[in-house]
C-alpha positions in Angstrom: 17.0 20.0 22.6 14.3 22.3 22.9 10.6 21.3 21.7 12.5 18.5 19.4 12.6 16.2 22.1 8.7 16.4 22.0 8.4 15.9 18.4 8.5 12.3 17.9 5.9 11.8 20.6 2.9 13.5 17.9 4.9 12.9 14.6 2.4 9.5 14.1 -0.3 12.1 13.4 1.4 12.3 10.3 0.9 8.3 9.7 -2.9 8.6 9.9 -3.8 9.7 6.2 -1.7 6.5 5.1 -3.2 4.0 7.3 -6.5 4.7 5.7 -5.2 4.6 1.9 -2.8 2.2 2.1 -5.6 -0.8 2.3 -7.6 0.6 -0.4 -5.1 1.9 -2.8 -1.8 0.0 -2.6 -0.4 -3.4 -2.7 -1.4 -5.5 0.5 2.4 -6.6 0.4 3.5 -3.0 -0.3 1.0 -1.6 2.1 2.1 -4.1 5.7 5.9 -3.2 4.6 5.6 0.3 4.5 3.1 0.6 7.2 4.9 -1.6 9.7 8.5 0.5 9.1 6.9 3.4 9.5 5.2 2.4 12.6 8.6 0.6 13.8 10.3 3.7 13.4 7.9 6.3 15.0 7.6 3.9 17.8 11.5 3.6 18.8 11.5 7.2 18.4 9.2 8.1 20.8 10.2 5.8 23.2 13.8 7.3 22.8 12.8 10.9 23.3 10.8 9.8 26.4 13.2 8.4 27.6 15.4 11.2 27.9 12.9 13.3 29.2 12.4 10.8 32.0 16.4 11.0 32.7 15.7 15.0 33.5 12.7 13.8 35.8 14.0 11.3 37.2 17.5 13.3 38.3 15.0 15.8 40.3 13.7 13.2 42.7 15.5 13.4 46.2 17.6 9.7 46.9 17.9 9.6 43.1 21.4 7.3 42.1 22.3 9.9 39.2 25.0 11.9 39.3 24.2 15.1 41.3 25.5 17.2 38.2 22.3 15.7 36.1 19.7 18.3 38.3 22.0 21.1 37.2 20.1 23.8 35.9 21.9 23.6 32.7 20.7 20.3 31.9 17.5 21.2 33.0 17.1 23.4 30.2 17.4 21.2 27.7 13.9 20.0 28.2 10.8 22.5 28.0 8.8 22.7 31.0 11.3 20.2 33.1 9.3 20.2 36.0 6.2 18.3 34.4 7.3 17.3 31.5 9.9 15.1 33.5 7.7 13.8 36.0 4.9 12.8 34.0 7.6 10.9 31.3 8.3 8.7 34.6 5.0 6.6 34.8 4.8 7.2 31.0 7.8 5.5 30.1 6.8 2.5 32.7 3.3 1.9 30.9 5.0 1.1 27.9 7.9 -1.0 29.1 5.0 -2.9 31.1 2.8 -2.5 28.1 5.4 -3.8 25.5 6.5 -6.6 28.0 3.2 -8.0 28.3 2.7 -8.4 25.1 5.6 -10.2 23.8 4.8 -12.6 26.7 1.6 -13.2 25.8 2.6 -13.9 22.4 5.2 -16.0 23.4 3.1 -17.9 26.2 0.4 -18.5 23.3 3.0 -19.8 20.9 4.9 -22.1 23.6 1.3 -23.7 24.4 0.4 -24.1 21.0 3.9 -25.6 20.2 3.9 -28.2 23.4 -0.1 -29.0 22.5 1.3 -30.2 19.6 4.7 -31.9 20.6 3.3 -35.6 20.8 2.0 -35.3 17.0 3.4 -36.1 14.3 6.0 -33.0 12.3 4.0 -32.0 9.3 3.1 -29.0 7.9 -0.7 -29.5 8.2 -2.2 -30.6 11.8 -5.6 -31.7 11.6 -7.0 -31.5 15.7 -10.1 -33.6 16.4 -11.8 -30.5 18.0 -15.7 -29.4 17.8 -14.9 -26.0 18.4 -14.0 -24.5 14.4 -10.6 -22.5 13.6 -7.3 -23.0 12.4 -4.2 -20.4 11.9 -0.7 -20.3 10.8 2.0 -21.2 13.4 5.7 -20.4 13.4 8.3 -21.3 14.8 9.5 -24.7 16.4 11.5 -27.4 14.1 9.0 -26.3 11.3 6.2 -23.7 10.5 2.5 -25.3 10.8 -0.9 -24.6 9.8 -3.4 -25.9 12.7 -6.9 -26.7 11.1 -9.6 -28.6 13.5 -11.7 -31.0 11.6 -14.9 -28.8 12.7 -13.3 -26.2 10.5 -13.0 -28.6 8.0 -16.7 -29.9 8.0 -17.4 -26.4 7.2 -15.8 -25.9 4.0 -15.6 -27.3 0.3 -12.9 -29.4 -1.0 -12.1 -25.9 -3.0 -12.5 -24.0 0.5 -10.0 -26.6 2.2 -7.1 -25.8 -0.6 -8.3 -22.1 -0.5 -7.6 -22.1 3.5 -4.2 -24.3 3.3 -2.9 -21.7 0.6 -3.9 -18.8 2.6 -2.2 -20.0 5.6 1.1 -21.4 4.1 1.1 -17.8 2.7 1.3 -16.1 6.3 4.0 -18.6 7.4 6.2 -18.3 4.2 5.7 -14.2 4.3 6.1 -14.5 7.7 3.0 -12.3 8.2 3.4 -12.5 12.5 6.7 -10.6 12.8 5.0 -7.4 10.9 1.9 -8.1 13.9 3.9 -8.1 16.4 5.4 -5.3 15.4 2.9 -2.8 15.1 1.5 -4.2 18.1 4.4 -3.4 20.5 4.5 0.5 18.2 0.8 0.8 19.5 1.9 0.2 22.9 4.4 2.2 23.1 2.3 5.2 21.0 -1.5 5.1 20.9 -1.2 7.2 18.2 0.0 4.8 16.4 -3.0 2.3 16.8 -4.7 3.1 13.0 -1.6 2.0 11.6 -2.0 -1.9 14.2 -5.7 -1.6 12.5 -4.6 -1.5 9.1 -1.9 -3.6 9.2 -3.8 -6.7 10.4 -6.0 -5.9 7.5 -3.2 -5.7 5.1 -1.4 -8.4 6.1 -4.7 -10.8 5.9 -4.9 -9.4 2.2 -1.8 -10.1 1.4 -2.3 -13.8 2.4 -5.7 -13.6 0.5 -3.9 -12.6 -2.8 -1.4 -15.4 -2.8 -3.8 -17.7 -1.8 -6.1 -16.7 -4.9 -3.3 -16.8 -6.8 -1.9 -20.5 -5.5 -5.7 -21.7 -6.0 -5.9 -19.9 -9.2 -9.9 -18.4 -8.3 -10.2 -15.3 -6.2 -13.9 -16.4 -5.9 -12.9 -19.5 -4.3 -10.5 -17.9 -1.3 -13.5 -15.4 -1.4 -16.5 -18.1 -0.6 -13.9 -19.7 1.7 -13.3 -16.5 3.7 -16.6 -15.9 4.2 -17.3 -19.4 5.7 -14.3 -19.6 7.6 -16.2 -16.0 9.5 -19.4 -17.5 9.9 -18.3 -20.2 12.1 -14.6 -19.6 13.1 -13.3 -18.5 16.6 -10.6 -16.2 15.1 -6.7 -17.3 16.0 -5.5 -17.6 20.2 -3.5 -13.7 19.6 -3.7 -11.6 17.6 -0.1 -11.8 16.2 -0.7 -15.1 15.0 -2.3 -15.1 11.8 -5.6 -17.4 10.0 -8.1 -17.0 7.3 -10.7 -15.5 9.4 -8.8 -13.2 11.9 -8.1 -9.5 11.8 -9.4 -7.6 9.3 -13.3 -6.6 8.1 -14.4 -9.6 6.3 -16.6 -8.5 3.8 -14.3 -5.9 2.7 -11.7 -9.1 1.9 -14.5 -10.6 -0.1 -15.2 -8.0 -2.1 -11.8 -7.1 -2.9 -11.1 -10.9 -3.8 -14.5 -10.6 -5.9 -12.8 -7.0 -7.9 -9.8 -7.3 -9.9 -6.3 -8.0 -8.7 -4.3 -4.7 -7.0 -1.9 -3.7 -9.2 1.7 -4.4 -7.8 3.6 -1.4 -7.6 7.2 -0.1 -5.2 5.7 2.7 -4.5 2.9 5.3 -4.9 2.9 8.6 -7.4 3.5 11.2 -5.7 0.6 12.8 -8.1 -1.8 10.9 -5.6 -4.2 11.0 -2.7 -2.3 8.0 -1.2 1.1 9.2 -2.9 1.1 12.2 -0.8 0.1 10.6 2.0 2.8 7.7 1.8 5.4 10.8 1.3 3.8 12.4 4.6 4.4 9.6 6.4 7.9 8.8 4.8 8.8 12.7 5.9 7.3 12.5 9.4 9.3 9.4 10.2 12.3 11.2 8.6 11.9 14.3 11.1 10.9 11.5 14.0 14.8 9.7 13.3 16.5 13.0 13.0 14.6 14.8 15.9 15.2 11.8 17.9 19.1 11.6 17.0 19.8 15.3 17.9 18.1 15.0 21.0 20.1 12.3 22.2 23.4 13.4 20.9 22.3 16.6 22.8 21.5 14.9 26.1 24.7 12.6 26.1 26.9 15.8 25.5 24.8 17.8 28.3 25.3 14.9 31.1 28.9 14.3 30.3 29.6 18.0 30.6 27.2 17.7 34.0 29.0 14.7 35.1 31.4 15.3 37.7 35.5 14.2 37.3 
């Protein structure tokens, strides 16, 4: 396997440029998608490749239950500087099954909550809550998707504002905005070097949900003037892989985008770009993540089963 193994654990460097560029220069739709495969990929990746470098660690420790053929010196080889790279993968690996795990029960605790706090009302897309306190966010799952709205959050906006907020929200439920969230939220827990591309997707995917909103309403100034209510006085959403009109994402630069012209809608970049060669840089480091990955786990399985005994 050599330094391949090790590969995948930097190749997100190679994400960075795009993170940045995406938001300003593509497509909010084109932007989450590509952002959140890229970051998807990387992540399994890395978590692969660490994880075989834990195996080589692991098979070193005395009372191990692998095979004693696994701390041959053959398969020892296959990993660079065995000794500490192996060891330290151990507790590595752990902090991002732990890390991962606590996420996705946060997210579901959150959504069970939110799900049972609503049981006893009646199943419509919109529920209004009789609550002080102002927010409101898009929530999947159940029998049907909702939008939760408080009638503080209400009180707040204009008649335009309140079909402005609705739009925006059925948006994230019918583009199903939260699976891209979590997404590059359990990537950034498995690799922190993948946390621009978490950033910039929660701005993206807000975007996104404020383009279809402008266009449902039919006036970007009007999602615009709603956003930047919604900021003043909102709370944000209960995690941050649920989704709402004033969550994730710098809000002024969402107003002033909805305030400019509409982003042209393209696939993909030029390559005869700033953010072209940027999205191919990222394309081509996940490329070299799978591939790296892939040979060093074809590598490993035929190293162990030749270090397995009969």
């Amino acid at each position: 396997m050599g330094v391949f193994v090790f590969l995948p654990l930097v190749l997100p460097l190679t994400a960075w440029p795009i993170a940045r560029l995406a938001e300003q220069h593509l497509h909010p739709r084109t932007a989450t998608r590509l952002l959140t495969g890229v970051a998807a990929v990387m992540a399994a990746c890395s978590t692969l490749c660490l994880g075989l470098v834990m195996v080589v660690g692991t098979a070193q420790l005395p009372g191990n239950p692998l095979p004693d053929g696994w701390s041959d010196p053959e398969v020892r080889a296959a990993v660079p500087f065995d000794e500490v790279a192996g060891k330290v993968a151990i507790p590595a690996l752990c902090a991002v099954l732990v890390a991962c795990g606590r996420t996705l029960w946060r997210h579901g605790r959150v959504r069970r909550r939110a799900h049972r706090a609503l049981a006893g009302l009646r199943e419509t897309e919109v529920v209004v809550l009789p609550d002080g306190v102002p927010y409101a966010y898009a929530l999947p799952g159940g029998r049907r998707d909702r939008v939760v709205v408080t009638t503080a959050m209400l009180d707040c906006l204009e008649p335009d504002g309140r079909r402005a907020l609705f739009a925006h929200e059925r948006a994230h439920l019918t583009a199903r905005h939260h699976r891209f969230l979590l997404a590059v939220q359990l990537a950034a827990r498995a690799n922190p070097f993948l946390r621009p591309l978490r950033t910039a997707v929660a701005y993206t995917a807000e975007r996104w949900a404020d383009e279809d909103a402008a266009r449902a309403v039919g006036s970007r100034r009007t999602v615009a003037r709603a956003i930047g209510k919604a900021a003043l006085v909102s709370r944000g959403t209960p995690v941050a892989t649920l989704a709402g009109l004033a969550a994730a994402g710098p809000v002024p630069r969402r107003v002033a985008a909805l305030l400019g012209p509409a982003p042209a809608v393209r696939s993909w970049p030029s390559l005869f770009t700033s953010v072209g060669v940027a999205a191919w840089g990222a394309a081509v480091g996940a490329a070299v993540s799978a591939m790296s990955s892939a040979n060093s786990a074809v590598t490993m399985v035929l190293i162990l089963h030749a270090a397995t005994p009969l």
